[in-house]
C-alpha positions as CSV (number, residue, x, y, z in Angstrom):
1,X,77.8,167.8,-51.2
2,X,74.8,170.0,-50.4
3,X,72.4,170.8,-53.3
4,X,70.8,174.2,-53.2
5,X,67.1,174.6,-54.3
6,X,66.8,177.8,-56.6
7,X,63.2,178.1,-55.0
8,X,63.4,179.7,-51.1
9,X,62.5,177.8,-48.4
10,X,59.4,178.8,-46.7
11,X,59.4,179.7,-43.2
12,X,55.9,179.1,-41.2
13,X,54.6,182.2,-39.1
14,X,52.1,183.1,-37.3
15,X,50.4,186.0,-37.2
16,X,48.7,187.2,-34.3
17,X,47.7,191.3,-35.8
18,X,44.3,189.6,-37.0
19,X,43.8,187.8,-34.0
20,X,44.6,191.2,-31.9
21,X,41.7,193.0,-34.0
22,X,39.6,190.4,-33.3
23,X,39.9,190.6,-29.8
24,X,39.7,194.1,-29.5
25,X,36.2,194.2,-31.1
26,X,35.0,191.0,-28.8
27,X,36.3,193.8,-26.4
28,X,33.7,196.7,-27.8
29,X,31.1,194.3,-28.3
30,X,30.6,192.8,-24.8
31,X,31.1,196.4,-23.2
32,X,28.4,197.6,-25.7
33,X,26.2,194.9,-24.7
34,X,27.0,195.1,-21.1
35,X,26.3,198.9,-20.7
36,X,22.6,198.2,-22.4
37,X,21.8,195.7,-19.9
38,X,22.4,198.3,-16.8
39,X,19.7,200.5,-17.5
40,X,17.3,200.8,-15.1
41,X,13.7,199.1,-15.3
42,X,10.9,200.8,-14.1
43,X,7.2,202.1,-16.1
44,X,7.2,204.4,-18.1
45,X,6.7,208.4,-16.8
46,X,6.8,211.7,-17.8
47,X,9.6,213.5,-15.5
48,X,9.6,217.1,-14.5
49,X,12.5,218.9,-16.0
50,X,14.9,220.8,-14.0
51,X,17.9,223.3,-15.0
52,X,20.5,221.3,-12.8
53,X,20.0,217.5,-13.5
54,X,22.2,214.9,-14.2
55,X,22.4,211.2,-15.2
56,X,23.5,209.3,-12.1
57,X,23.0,205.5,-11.8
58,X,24.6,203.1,-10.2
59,X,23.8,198.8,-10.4
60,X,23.0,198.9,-6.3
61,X,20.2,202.1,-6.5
62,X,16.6,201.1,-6.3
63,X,13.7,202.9,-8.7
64,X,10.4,203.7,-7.4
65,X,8.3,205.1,-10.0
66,X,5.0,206.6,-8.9
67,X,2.1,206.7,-12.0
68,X,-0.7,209.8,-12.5
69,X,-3.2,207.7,-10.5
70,X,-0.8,207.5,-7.0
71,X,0.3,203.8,-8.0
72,X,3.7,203.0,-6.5
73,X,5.7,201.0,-8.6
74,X,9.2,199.3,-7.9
75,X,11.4,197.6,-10.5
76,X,7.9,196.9,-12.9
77,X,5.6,196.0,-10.0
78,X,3.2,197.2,-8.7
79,X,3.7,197.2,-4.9
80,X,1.9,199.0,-2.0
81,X,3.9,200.9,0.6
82,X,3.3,198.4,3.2
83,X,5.2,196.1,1.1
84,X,7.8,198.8,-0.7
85,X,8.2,199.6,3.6
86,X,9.2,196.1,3.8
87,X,11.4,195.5,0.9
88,X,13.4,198.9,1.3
89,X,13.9,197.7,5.2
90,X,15.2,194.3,3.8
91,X,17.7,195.8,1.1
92,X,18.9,198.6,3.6
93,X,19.6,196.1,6.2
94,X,21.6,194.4,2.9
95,X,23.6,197.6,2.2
96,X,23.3,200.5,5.1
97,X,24.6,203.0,2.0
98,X,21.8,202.2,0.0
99,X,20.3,205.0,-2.7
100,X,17.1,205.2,-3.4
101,X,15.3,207.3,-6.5
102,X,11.8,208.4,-6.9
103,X,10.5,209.3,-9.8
104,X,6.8,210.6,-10.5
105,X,5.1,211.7,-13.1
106,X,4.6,215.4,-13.9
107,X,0.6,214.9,-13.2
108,X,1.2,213.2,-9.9
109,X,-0.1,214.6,-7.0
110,X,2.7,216.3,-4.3
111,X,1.1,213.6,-1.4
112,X,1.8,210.8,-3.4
113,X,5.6,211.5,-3.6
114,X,5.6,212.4,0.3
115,X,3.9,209.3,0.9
116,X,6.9,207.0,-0.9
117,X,9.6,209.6,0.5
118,X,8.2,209.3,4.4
119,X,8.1,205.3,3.4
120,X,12.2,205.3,2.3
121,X,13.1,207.4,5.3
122,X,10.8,205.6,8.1
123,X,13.0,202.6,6.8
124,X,16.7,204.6,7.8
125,X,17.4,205.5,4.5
126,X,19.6,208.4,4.5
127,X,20.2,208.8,0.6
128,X,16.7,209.9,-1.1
129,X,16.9,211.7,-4.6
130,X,14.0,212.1,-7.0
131,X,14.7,212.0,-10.4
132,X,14.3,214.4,-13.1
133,X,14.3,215.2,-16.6
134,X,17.3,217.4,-17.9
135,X,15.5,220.8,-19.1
136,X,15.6,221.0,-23.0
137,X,14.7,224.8,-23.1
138,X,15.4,228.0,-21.3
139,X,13.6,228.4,-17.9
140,X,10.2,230.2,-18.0
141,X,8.8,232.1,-15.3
Protein backbone atom coordinates (compact mmCIF):
# COMPACT_ATOMS: atom_id res chain seq x y z
CA UNK A 1 0.00 0.00 0.00
CA UNK A 2 1.44 3.46 -1.09
CA UNK A 3 1.31 6.32 1.53
CA UNK A 4 0.75 9.70 0.13
CA UNK A 5 2.67 12.69 1.66
CA UNK A 6 0.21 15.66 2.07
CA UNK A 7 3.38 18.00 1.45
CA UNK A 8 4.33 18.03 -2.69
CA UNK A 9 7.26 16.64 -3.77
CA UNK A 10 9.84 18.96 -4.97
CA UNK A 11 11.09 18.78 -8.35
CA UNK A 12 14.88 20.17 -8.94
CA UNK A 13 15.29 22.76 -12.00
CA UNK A 14 17.48 24.64 -13.38
CA UNK A 15 17.35 27.79 -14.50
CA UNK A 16 19.37 29.06 -17.10
CA UNK A 17 17.30 32.97 -17.65
CA UNK A 18 19.97 34.35 -15.06
CA UNK A 19 22.71 32.66 -16.50
CA UNK A 20 21.47 34.08 -20.20
CA UNK A 21 21.53 37.77 -18.62
CA UNK A 22 24.72 37.13 -17.41
CA UNK A 23 26.13 36.26 -20.50
CA UNK A 24 24.66 38.75 -22.52
CA UNK A 25 26.30 41.50 -20.36
CA UNK A 26 29.89 39.58 -20.44
CA UNK A 27 28.79 40.06 -24.15
CA UNK A 28 28.43 44.23 -23.81
CA UNK A 29 31.31 44.32 -21.61
CA UNK A 30 34.09 42.72 -23.69
CA UNK A 31 32.69 44.60 -26.98
CA UNK A 32 32.81 47.85 -24.87
CA UNK A 33 36.25 47.09 -23.85
CA UNK A 34 37.31 45.93 -27.09
CA UNK A 35 36.21 48.96 -29.19
CA UNK A 36 38.29 51.36 -26.51
CA UNK A 37 41.30 49.49 -27.27
CA UNK A 38 41.16 50.19 -31.23
CA UNK A 39 41.59 53.75 -31.15
CA UNK A 40 44.39 54.91 -32.75
CA UNK A 41 47.68 56.15 -30.91
CA UNK A 42 49.41 58.94 -32.13
CA UNK A 43 50.42 62.78 -30.25
CA UNK A 44 48.25 64.89 -29.76
CA UNK A 45 47.28 67.71 -32.70
CA UNK A 46 45.11 70.27 -33.50
CA UNK A 47 43.26 69.11 -36.94
CA UNK A 48 42.03 71.47 -39.59
CA UNK A 49 38.28 71.13 -39.88
CA UNK A 50 36.57 70.48 -43.08
CA UNK A 51 32.69 70.48 -44.15
CA UNK A 52 32.93 66.77 -45.57
CA UNK A 53 34.85 64.69 -42.97
CA UNK A 54 34.26 61.52 -41.60
CA UNK A 55 35.43 58.95 -39.04
CA UNK A 56 37.21 56.15 -40.90
CA UNK A 57 39.57 53.69 -39.12
CA UNK A 58 40.39 50.57 -39.72
CA UNK A 59 43.02 48.04 -37.18
CA UNK A 60 45.54 47.70 -40.53
CA UNK A 61 45.90 51.86 -41.28
CA UNK A 62 49.06 53.55 -40.12
CA UNK A 63 48.99 57.33 -38.31
CA UNK A 64 51.63 59.76 -39.07
CA UNK A 65 51.15 62.75 -37.02
CA UNK A 66 53.24 65.74 -37.96
CA UNK A 67 53.71 68.48 -34.77
CA UNK A 68 53.91 72.65 -35.24
CA UNK A 69 57.78 72.26 -35.35
CA UNK A 70 57.91 69.78 -38.72
CA UNK A 71 58.43 66.67 -36.26
CA UNK A 72 57.19 63.42 -37.93
CA UNK A 73 55.70 61.19 -35.60
CA UNK A 74 54.43 57.52 -36.16
CA UNK A 75 52.42 55.50 -33.62
CA UNK A 76 54.08 57.89 -30.49
CA UNK A 77 57.66 58.07 -31.96
CA UNK A 78 59.36 60.23 -33.05
CA UNK A 79 60.83 59.01 -36.37
CA UNK A 80 62.64 60.73 -39.35
CA UNK A 81 61.60 60.17 -42.91
CA UNK A 82 64.55 58.15 -43.69
CA UNK A 83 63.26 55.73 -41.20
CA UNK A 84 59.20 56.40 -41.59
CA UNK A 85 60.59 55.66 -45.73
CA UNK A 86 61.69 52.46 -44.39
CA UNK A 87 59.09 51.22 -42.18
CA UNK A 88 56.13 52.25 -44.61
CA UNK A 89 58.28 50.15 -47.40
CA UNK A 90 58.40 47.19 -44.85
CA UNK A 91 54.55 47.30 -43.95
CA UNK A 92 53.43 47.88 -47.70
CA UNK A 93 55.53 45.06 -48.81
CA UNK A 94 53.31 43.30 -45.64
CA UNK A 95 49.96 44.40 -47.07
CA UNK A 96 50.08 45.95 -50.91
CA UNK A 97 46.48 47.58 -49.85
CA UNK A 98 47.90 49.34 -47.14
CA UNK A 99 46.16 52.96 -45.92
CA UNK A 100 48.00 55.40 -44.67
CA UNK A 101 46.75 58.80 -42.76
CA UNK A 102 48.49 62.07 -42.12
CA UNK A 103 47.59 64.22 -39.80
CA UNK A 104 49.22 67.76 -38.99
CA UNK A 105 48.54 70.27 -37.00
CA UNK A 106 46.68 73.42 -38.07
CA UNK A 107 50.15 75.55 -37.54
CA UNK A 108 52.17 73.18 -39.61
CA UNK A 109 53.82 74.34 -42.37
CA UNK A 110 52.34 72.98 -46.16
CA UNK A 111 56.18 71.47 -46.87
CA UNK A 112 56.15 69.48 -43.99
CA UNK A 113 52.97 67.50 -45.04
CA UNK A 114 54.49 67.23 -48.70
CA UNK A 115 57.46 66.02 -47.29
CA UNK A 116 55.64 62.81 -45.38
CA UNK A 117 53.10 62.60 -48.39
CA UNK A 118 56.18 62.34 -51.20
CA UNK A 119 57.75 59.82 -48.31
CA UNK A 120 54.28 57.38 -48.41
CA UNK A 121 54.02 57.57 -52.15
CA UNK A 122 57.95 57.08 -53.13
CA UNK A 123 57.29 53.79 -51.03
CA UNK A 124 54.10 52.60 -53.72
CA UNK A 125 51.55 53.53 -51.51
CA UNK A 126 48.49 54.13 -53.43
CA UNK A 127 45.97 54.92 -50.55
CA UNK A 128 47.07 58.42 -48.81
CA UNK A 129 44.37 60.47 -46.87
CA UNK A 130 45.03 63.23 -44.35
CA UNK A 131 42.89 63.52 -41.67
CA UNK A 132 40.63 66.11 -40.45
CA UNK A 133 38.51 67.51 -37.96
CA UNK A 134 34.66 67.37 -38.61
CA UNK A 135 33.68 71.27 -38.93
CA UNK A 136 31.60 72.31 -35.72
CA UNK A 137 30.28 75.60 -37.38
CA UNK A 138 29.07 77.02 -40.59
CA UNK A 139 31.81 77.68 -43.28
CA UNK A 140 33.26 81.26 -43.23
CA UNK A 141 34.61 82.85 -46.15
Amino acid sequence: MKIFSPVPKRRSRIVIIPLIDIMFFLLAAFMMVSLEMSKTENIKVHLPPASQSRQDFRPDMVNIAVDKSGAVWLEKKAISLADLGLTLSNRFRANPELPVYISGDRDTLHGDMVKVYETARAVGVQKVAFMTDSQTGPATP
